[in-house]
Each structure stands twice: as structure tokens, then as C-alpha cells.
PDB file as gemmi writes it, atoms N, CA and C in Angstrom:
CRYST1    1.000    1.000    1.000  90.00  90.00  90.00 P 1                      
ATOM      1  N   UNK A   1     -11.904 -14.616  25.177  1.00  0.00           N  
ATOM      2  CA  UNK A   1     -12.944 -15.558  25.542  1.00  0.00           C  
ATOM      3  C   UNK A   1     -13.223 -16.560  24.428  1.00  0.00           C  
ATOM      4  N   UNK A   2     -12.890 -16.029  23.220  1.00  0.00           N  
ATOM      5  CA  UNK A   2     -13.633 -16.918  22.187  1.00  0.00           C  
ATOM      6  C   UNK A   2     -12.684 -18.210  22.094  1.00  0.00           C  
ATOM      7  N   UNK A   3     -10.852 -17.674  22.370  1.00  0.00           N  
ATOM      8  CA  UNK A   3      -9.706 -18.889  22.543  1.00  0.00           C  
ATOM      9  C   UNK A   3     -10.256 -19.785  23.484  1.00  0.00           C  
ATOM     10  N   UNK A   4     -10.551 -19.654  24.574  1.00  0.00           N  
ATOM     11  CA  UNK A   4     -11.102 -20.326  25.602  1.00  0.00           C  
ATOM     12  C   UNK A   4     -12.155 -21.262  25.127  1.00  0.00           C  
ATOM     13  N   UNK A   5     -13.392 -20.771  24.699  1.00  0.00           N  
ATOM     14  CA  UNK A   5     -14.443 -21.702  24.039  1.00  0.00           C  
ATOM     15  C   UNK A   5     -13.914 -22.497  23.090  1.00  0.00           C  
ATOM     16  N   UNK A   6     -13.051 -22.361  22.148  1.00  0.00           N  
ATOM     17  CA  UNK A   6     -12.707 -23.291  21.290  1.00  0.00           C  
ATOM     18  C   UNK A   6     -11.953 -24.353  22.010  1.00  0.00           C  
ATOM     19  N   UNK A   7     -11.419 -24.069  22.667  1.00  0.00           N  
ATOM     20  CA  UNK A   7     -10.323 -24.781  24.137  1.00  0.00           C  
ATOM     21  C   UNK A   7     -10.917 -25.896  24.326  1.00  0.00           C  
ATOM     22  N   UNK A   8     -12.310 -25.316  24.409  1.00  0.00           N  
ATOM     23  CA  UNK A   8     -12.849 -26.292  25.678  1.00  0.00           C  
ATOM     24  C   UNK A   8     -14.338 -26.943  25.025  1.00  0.00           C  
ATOM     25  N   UNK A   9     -14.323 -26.990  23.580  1.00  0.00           N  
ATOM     26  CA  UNK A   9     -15.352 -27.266  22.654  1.00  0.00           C  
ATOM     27  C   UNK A   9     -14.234 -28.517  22.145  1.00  0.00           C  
ATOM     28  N   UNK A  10     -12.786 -28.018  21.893  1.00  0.00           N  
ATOM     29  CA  UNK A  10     -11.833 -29.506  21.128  1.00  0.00           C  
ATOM     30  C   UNK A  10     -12.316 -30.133  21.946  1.00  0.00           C  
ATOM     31  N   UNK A  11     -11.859 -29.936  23.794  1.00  0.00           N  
ATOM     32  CA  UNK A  11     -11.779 -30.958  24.879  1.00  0.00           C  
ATOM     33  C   UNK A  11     -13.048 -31.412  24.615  1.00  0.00           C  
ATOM     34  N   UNK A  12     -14.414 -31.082  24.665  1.00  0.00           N  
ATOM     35  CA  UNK A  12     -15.145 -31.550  24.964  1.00  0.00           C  
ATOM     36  C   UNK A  12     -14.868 -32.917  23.498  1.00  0.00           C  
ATOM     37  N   UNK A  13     -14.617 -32.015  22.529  1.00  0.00           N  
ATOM     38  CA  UNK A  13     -14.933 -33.392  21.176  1.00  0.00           C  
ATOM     39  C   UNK A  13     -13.945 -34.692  21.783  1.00  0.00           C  
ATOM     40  N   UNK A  14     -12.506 -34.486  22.424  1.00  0.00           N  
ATOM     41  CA  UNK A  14     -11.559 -35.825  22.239  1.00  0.00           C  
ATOM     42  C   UNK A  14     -12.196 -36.553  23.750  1.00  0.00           C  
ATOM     43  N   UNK A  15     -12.842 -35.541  24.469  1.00  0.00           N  
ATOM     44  CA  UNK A  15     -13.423 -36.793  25.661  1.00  0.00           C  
ATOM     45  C   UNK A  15     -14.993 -37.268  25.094  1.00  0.00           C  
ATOM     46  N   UNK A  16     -15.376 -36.973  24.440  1.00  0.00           N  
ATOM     47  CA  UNK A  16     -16.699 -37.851  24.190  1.00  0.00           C  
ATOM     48  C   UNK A  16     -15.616 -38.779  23.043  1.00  0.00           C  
ATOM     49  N   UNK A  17     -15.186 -38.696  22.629  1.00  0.00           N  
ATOM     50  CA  UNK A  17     -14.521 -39.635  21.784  1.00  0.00           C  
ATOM     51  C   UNK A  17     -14.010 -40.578  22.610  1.00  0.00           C  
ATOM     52  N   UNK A  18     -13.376 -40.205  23.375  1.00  0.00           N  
ATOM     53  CA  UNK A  18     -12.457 -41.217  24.146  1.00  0.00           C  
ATOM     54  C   UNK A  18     -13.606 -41.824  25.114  1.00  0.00           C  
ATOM     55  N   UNK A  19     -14.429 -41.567  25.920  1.00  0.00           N  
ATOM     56  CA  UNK A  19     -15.016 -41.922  26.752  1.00  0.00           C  
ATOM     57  C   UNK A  19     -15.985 -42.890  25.708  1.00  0.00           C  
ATOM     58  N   UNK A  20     -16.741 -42.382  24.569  1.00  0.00           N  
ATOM     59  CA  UNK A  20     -17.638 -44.044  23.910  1.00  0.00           C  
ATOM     60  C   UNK A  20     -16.304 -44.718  23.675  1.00  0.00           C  
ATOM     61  N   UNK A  21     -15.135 -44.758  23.490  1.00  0.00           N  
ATOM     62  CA  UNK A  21     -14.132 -45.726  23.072  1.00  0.00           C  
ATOM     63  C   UNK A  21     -14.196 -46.211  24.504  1.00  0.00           C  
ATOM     64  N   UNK A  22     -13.950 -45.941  25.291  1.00  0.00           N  
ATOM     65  CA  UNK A  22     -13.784 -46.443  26.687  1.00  0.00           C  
ATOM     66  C   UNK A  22     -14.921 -47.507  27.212  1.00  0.00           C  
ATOM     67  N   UNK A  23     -16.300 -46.794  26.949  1.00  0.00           N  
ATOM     68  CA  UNK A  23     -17.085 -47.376  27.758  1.00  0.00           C  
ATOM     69  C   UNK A  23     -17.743 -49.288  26.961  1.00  0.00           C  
ATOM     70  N   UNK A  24     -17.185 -48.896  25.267  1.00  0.00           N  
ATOM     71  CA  UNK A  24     -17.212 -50.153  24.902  1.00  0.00           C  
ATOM     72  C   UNK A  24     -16.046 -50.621  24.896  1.00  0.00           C  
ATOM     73  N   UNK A  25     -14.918 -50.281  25.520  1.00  0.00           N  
ATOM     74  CA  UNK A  25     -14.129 -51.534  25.743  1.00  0.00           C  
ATOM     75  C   UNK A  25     -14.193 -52.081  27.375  1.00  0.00           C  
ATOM     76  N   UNK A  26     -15.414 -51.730  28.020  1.00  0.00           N  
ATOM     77  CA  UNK A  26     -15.573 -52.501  29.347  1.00  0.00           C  
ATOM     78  C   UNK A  26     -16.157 -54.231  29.220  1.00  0.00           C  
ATOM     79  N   UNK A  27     -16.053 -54.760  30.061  1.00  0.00           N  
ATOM     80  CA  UNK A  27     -16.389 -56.226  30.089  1.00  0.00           C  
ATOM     81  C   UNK A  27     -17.775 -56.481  30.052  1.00  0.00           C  
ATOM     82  N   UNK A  28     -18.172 -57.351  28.868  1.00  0.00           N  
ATOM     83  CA  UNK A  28     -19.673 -56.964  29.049  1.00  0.00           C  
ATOM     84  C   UNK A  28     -20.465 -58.042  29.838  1.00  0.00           C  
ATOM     85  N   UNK A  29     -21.590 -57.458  30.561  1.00  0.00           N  
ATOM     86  CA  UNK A  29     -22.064 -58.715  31.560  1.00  0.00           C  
ATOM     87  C   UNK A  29     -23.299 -58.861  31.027  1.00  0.00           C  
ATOM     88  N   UNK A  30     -23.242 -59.454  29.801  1.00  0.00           N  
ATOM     89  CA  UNK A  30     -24.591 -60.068  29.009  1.00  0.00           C  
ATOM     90  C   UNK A  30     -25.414 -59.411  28.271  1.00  0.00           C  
ATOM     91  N   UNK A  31     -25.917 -59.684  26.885  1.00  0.00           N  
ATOM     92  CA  UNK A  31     -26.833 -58.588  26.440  1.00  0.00           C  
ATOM     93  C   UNK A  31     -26.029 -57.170  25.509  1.00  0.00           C  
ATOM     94  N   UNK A  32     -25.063 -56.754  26.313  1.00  0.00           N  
ATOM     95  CA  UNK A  32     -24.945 -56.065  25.583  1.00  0.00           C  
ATOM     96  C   UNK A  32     -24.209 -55.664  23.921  1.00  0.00           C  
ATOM     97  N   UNK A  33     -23.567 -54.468  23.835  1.00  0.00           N  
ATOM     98  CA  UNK A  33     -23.289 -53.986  22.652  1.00  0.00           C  
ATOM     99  C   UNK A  33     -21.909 -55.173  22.648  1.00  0.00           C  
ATOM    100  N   UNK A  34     -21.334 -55.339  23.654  1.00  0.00           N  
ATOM    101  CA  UNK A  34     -20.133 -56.341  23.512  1.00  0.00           C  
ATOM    102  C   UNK A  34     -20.203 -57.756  23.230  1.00  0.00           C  
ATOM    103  N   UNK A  35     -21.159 -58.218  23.288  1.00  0.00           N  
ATOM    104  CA  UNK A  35     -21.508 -59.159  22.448  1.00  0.00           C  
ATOM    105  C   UNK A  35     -22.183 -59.260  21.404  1.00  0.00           C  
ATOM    106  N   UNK A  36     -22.320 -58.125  20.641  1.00  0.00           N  
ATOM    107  CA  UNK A  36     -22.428 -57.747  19.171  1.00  0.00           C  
ATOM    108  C   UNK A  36     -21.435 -58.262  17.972  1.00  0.00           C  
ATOM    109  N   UNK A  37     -20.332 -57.802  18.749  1.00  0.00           N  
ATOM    110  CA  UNK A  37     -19.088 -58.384  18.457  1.00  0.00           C  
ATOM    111  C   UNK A  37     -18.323 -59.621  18.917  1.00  0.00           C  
ATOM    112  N   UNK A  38     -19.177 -60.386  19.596  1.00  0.00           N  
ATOM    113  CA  UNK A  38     -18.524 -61.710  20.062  1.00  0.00           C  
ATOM    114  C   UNK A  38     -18.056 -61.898  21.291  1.00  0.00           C  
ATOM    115  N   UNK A  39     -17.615 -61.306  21.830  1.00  0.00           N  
ATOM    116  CA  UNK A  39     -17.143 -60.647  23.153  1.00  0.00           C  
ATOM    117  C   UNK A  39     -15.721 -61.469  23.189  1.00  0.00           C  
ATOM    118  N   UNK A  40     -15.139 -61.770  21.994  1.00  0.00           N  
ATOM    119  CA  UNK A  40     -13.556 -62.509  22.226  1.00  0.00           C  
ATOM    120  C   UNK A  40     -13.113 -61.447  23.133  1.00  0.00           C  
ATOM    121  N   UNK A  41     -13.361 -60.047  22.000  1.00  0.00           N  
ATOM    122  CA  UNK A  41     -11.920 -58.853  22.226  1.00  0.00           C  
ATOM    123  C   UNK A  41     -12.122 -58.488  23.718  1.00  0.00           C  
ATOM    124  N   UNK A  42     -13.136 -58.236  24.079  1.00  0.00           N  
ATOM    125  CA  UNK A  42     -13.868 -57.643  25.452  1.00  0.00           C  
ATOM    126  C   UNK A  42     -13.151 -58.110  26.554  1.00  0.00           C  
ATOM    127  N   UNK A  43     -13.175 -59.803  26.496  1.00  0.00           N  
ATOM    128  CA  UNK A  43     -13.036 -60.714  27.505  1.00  0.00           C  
ATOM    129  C   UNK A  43     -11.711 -60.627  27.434  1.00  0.00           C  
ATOM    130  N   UNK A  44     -10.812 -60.622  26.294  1.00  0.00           N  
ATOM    131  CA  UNK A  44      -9.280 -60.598  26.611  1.00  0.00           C  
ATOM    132  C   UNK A  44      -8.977 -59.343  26.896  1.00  0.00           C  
ATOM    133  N   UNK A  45      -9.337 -58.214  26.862  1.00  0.00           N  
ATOM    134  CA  UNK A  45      -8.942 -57.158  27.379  1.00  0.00           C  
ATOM    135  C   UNK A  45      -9.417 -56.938  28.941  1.00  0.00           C  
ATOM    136  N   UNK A  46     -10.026 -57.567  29.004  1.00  0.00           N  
ATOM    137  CA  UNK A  46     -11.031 -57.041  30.638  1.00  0.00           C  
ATOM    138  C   UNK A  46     -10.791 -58.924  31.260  1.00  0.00           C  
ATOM    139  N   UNK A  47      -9.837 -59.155  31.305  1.00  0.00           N  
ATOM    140  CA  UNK A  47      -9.857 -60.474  31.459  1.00  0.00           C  
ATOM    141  C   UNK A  47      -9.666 -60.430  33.439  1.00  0.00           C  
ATOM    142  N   UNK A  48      -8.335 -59.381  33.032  1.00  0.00           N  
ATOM    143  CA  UNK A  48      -7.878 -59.078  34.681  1.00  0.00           C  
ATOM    144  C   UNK A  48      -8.481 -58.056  35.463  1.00  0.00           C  
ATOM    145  N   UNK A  49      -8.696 -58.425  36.498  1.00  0.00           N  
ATOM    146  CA  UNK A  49      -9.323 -57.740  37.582  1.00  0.00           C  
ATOM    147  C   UNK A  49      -8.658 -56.525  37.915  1.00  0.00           C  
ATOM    148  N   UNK A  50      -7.575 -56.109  37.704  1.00  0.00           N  
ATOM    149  CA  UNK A  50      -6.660 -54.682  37.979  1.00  0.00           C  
ATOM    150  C   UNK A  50      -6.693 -54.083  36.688  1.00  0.00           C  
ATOM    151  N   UNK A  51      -7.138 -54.942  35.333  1.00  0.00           N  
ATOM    152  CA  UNK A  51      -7.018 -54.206  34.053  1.00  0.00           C  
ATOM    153  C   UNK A  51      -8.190 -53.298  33.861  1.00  0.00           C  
ATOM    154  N   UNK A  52      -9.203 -53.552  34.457  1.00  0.00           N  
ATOM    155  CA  UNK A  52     -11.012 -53.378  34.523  1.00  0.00           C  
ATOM    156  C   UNK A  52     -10.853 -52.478  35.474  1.00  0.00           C  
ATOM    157  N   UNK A  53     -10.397 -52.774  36.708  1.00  0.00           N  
ATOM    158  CA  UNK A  53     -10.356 -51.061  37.677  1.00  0.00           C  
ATOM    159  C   UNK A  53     -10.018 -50.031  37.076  1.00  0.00           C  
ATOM    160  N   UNK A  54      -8.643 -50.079  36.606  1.00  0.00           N  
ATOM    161  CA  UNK A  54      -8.161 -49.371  35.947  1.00  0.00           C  
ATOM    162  C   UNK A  54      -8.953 -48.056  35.024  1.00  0.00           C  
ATOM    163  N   UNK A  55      -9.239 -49.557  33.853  1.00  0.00           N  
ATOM    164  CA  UNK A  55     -10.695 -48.820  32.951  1.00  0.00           C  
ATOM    165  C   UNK A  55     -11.958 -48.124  33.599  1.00  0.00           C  
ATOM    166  N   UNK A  56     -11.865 -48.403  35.071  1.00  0.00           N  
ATOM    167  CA  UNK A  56     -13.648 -48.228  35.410  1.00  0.00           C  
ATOM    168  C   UNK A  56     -12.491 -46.272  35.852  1.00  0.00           C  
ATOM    169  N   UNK A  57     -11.710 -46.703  36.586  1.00  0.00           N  
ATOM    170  CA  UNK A  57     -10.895 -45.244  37.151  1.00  0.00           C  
ATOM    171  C   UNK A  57     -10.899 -44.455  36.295  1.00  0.00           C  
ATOM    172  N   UNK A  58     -10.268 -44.728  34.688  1.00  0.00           N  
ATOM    173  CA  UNK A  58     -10.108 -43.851  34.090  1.00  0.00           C  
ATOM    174  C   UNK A  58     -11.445 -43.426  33.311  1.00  0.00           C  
ATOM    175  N   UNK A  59     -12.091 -44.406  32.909  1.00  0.00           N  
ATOM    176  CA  UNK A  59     -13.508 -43.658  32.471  1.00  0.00           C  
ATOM    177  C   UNK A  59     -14.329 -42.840  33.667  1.00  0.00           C  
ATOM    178  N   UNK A  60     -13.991 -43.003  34.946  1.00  0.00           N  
ATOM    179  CA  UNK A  60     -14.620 -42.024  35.767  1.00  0.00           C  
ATOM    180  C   UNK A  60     -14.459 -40.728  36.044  1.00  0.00           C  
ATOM    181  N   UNK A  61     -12.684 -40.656  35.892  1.00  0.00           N  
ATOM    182  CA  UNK A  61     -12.021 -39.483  35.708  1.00  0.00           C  
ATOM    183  C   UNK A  61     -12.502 -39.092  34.386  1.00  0.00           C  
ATOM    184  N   UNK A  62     -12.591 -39.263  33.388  1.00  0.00           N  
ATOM    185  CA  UNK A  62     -12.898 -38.649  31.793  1.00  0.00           C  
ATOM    186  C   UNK A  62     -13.855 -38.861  31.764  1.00  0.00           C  
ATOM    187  N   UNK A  63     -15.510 -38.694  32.613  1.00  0.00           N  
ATOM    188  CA  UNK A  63     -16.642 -38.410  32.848  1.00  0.00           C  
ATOM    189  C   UNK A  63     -16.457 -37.091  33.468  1.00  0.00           C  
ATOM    190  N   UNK A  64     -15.766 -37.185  34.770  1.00  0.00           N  
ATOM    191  CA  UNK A  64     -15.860 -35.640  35.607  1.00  0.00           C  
ATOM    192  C   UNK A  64     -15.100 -34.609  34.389  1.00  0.00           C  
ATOM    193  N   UNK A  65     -14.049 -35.212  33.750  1.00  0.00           N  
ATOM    194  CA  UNK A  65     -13.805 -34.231  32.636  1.00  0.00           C  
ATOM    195  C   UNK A  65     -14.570 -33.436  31.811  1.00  0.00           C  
ATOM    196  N   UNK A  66     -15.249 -34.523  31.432  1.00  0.00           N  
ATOM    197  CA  UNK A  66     -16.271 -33.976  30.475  1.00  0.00           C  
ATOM    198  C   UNK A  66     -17.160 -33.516  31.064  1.00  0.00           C  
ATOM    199  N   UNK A  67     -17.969 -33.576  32.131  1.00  0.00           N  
ATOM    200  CA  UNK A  67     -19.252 -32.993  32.401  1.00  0.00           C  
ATOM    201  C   UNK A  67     -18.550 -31.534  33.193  1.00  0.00           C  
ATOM    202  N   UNK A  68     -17.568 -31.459  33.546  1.00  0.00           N  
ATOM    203  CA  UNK A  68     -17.093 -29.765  33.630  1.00  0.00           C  
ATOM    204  C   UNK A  68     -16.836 -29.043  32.723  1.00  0.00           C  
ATOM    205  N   UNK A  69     -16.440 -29.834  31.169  1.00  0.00           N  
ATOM    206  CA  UNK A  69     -16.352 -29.199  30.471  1.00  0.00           C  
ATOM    207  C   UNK A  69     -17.408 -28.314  29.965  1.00  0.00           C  
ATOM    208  N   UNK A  70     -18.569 -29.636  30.038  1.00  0.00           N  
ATOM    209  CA  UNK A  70     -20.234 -28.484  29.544  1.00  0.00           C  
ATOM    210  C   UNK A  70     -20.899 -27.653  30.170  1.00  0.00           C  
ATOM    211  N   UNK A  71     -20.218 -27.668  31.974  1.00  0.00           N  
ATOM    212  CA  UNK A  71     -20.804 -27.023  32.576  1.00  0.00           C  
ATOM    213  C   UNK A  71     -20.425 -25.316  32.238  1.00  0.00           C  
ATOM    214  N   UNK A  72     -18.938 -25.634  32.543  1.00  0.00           N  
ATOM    215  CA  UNK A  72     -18.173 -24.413  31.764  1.00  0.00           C  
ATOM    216  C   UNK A  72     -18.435 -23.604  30.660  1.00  0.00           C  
ATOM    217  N   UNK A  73     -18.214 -24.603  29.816  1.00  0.00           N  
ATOM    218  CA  UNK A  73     -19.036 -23.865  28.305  1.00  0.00           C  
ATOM    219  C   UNK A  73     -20.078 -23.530  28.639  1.00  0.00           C  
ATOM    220  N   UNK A  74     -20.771 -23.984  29.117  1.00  0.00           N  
ATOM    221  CA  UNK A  74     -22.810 -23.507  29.335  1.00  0.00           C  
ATOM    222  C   UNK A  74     -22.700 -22.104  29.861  1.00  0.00           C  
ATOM    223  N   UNK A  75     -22.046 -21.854  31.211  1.00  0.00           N  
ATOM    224  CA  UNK A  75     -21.581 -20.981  32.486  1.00  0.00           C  
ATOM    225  C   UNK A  75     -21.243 -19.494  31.141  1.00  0.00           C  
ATOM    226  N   UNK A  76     -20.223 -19.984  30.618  1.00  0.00           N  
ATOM    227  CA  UNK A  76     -19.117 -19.056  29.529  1.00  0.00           C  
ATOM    228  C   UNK A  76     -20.483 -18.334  28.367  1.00  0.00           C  
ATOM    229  N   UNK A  77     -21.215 -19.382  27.980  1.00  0.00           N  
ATOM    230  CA  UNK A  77     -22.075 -19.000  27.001  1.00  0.00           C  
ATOM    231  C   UNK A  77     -22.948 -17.821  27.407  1.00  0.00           C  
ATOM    232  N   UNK A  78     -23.495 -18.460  28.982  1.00  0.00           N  
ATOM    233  CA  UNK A  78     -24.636 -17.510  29.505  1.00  0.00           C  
ATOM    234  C   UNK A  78     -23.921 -16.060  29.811  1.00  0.00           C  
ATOM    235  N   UNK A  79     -22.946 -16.385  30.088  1.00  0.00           N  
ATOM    236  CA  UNK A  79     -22.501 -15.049  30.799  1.00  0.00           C  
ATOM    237  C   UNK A  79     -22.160 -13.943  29.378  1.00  0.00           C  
ATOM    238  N   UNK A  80     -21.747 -14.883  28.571  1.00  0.00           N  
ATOM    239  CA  UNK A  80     -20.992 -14.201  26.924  1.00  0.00           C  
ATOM    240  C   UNK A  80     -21.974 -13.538  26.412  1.00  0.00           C  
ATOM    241  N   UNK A  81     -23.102 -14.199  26.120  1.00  0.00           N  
ATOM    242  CA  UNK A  81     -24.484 -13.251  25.650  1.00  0.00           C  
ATOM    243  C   UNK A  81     -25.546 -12.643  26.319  1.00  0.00           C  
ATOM    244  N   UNK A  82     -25.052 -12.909  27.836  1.00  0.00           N  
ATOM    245  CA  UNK A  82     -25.915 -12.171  28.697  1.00  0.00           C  
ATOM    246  C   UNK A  82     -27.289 -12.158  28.768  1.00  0.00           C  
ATOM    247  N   UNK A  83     -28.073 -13.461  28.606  1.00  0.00           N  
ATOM    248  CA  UNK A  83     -29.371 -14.188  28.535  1.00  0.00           C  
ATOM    249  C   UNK A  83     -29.615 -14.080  30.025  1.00  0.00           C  
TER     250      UNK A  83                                                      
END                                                                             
């Protein structure tokens, strides 16, 4: 059990990593953190309309990732110490 928790404690670290990398490289529609930075990089990356689905798909998929991951761990914890 304890291989398992560590398993799924990495996963949880490289999808919160990847997912704030993700969610600031979306196109920003005013105001935000992406025009902190100017919004050159933003706008040329999110320029195309199939490049931005894409991003919205895969940050949606590596949301459901992650939020099973904590559910799991949570599930694993309660059951491990029997609270």
C-alpha cells in the first residue's frame, strides 16, 4: 500500500505541475495573469482555433486526472488508518 501512495502522491506532484503550466499557457481574454507578461507569447501560441481546443481537451483530461488522484489518496488514507 505504501508503493501505491507514493505512486500516486509523484502523479499527483507532475499533474499540478503540468496543469498550472497548462492553464497559463491558455489565451488570455483580458485582465489576466497573461497579460502580466504582455500577452505576445499567449497570443502566438493560442493564435489557432484547433491549437486552443486542443489545450482546453488536454487540460480537461489532466483535471479529471488529478482530482482522482486525491480522491484516491484521500479513499487509501481513510481506509489505511482506519479513522
Amino acid at each position: 500500500m505504501e508503493i501505491l501512495q507514493v505512486v500516486l502522491q509523484v502523479i499527483l506532484a507532475i499533474t499540478s505541475l503540468l496543469l498550472t503550466l497548462l492553464i497559463l499557457l491558455h489565451k488570455g481574454r483580458g485582465g489576466g495573469v497573461s497579460d502580466m507578461f504582455g500577452g505576445g507569447v499567449t497570443s502566438s501560441l493560442g493564435s489557432s482555433g484547433v491549437a486552443e481546443r486542443n489545450l482546453n481537451r488536454i487540460t480537461v483530461i489532466l483535471g479529471l486526472i488529478w482530482i482522482t488522484t486525491i480522491i484516491v489518496l484521500g479513499l487509501l488514507t481513510k481506509f489505511t488508518t482506519g479513522i
